[in-house]
N, C-alpha and C positions, 0 to 999 in steps of 0.2 A: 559583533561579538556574540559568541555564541551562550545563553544562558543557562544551556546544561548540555552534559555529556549521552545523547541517545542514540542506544544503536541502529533504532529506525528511524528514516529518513524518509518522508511522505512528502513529494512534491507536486500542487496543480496551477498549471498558468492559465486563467483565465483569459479565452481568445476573444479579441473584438470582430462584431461583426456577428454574432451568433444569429442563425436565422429565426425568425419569430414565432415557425409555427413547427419547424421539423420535431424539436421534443415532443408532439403529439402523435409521433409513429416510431420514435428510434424502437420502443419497445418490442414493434414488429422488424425491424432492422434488426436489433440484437438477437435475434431468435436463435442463428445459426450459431454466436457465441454462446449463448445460455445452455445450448445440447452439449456443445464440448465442454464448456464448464461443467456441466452436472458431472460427466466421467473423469476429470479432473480430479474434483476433490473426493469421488468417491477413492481414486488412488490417493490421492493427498490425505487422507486418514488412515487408509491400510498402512502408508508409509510413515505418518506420524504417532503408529504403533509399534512398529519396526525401530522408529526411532528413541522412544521413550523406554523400550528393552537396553536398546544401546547406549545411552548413556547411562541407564540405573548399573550398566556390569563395568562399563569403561571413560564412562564422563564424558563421551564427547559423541557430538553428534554427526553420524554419518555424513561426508561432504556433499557425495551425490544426491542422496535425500534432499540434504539443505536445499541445494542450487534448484531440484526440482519444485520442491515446496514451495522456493521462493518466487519462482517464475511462474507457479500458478495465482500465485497472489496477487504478484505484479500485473498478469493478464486481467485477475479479478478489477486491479482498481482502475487498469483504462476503460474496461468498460462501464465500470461503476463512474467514472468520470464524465464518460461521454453522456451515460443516462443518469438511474433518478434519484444518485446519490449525490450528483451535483450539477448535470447538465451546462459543464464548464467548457466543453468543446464539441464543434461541429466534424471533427476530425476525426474517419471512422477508425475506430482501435485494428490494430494491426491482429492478425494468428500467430501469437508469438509468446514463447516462455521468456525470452530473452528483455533485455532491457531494451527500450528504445529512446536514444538520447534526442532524438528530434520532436518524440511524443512531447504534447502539454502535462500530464500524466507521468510520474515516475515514484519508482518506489526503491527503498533499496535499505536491505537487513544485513548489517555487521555478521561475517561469519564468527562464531566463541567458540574460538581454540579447546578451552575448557570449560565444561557443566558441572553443576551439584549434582552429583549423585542422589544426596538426600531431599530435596529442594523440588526434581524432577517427582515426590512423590504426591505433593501438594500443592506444587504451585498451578495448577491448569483447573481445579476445580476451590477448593478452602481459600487460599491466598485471593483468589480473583474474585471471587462474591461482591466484595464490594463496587467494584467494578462493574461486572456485568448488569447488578443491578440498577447502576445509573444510565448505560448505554441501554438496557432493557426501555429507557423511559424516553432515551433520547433516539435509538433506532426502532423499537419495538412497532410492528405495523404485523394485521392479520385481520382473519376472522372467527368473529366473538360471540359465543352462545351464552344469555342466561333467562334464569329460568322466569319466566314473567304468571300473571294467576292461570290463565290457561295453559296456555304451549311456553313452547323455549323459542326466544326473539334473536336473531342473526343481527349480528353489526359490524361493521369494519373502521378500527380502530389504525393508526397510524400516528409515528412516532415522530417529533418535532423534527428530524431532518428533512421527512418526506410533506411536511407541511410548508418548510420552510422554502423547499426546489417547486413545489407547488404552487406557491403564491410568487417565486421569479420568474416561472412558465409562466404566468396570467400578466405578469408584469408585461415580459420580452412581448407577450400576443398581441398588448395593445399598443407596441411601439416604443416602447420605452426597452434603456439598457437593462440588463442584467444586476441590480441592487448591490454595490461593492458592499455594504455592509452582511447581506444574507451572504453572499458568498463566502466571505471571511470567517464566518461562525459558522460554516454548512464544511466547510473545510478544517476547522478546528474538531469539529466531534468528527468527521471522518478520520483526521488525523489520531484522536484518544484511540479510537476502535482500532485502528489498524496497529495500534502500542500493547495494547491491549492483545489481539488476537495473535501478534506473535509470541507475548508470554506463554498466552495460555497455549500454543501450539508448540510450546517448550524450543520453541527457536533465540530466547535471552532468557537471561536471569534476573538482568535488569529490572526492575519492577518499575511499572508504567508509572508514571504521575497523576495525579486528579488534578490538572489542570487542561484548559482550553488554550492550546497554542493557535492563536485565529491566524488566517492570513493563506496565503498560496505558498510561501516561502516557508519551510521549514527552521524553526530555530536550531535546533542542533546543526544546521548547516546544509551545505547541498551536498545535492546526490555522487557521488565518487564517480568520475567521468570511464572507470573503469570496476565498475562495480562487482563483477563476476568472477576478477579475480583473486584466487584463494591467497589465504593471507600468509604473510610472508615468501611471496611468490614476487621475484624482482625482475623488472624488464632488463635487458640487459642491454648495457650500456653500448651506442654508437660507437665503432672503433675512432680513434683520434686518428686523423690524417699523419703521414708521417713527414716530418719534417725534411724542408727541401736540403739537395746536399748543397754545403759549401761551393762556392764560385770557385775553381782553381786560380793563384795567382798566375800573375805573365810578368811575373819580373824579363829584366833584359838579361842577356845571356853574357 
């Protein structure tokens, strides 16, 4: 049963079997995703300014937008899957905006008929604060200058997600499985963020929860086996065979 109504739907299947040392190159493997990614979302924010015009004049958000935006994200989290935001599969992420139903990896955002107009004016930056500043704690990784008595000291900091895929890399290297426990909770904060960054990318109104949904499974339920389809768009029904005709009788004459 499901314990709340969300319009996102974050799903990862963790695969048996994961090799023990390949996480110490996807990073060089993902290269060729990471190029298309960068021009991606450089469009994914041109359009999610485009989009935030269009609902403050008409409340709703352009569909082809949506479908774009959402297939950049989708793309975002298989490879965010396969590398070092979970390192849950060996299975190289497709080139693809589209949903993949065979992926271990899937995502998938409710399209909203209807937006606030007024809601669209706060909710990506005021409303979300509180938010970002716990994923700031929970994803936050870079590097960090401060000032020490002579010079200024470089560090690199790194946010409990990437501590936590770190210590099941060291795990899987010595032979050992994949921790179902790290994984459940490395999947719950990927799950907030991705609740999270569709708010703030004005894609729901919904406002995210401050809770940790752990797990691979999804609580609000699984992914719509047809996910891309706009809503209130009906397949249409299989024609019914027609009915064989009556046997003529043979009475006798």
């Amino acid at each position: 049963m499901n314990t709340f109504d969300s319009p996102v739907v974050l799903e990862g299947r963790l695969d048996s079997g994961i090799s023990r040392a390949l996480w110490l190159v996807k990073w060089l493997l993902l290269i060729p995703h990471y190029v298309i990614l960068l021009f991606l979302w450089i469009a994914f924010a041109v359009l999610t300014v485009i989009a935030w015009f269009a609902i403050l004049f008409t409340g709703r958000y352009p569909r082809a937008i949506f479908d774009f935006n959402l297939g950049v994200m989708r793309w975002t989290w298989r490879v965010n899957y396969y590398g070092y935001a979970a390192l849950g599969t060996d299975t190289y992420p497709p080139f693809t905006l589209e949903d993949v139903p065979d992926y271990p990896a899937r995502l998938h955002i409710a399209y909203p008929e209807q937006l606030s107009r007024g809601l669209v004016l706060v909710k990506s930056w005021l409303l979300a604060i509180p938010h970002l500043m716990i994923l700031a704690f929970f994803l936050g990784s870079g590097l960090y200058a401060t000032q020490g008595t002579d010079a200024i000291a470089w560090s690199w900091g790194s946010g409990i997600v990437g501590l936590l895929v770190l210590f099941a890399g060291v795990v899987m290297l010595f032979g050992r499985r994949y921790p179902q426990g790290i994984f459940d909770l490395v999947l719950g904060i990927d799950r907030w963020a991705v609740r999270v960054a569709a708010y703030v990318c004005l894609m729901t109104d919904t406002y995210p929860p401050f809770r940790l949904d752990q797990g691979g499974s999804d609580p609000a339920g699984l992914v719509p086996p047809e996910p891309s389809m706009p809503s209130g768009e009906a397949v249409a029904p299989e024609p019914e065979p027609e009915p064989a005709p009556s046997p003529v009788g043979t009475g006798q004459q």
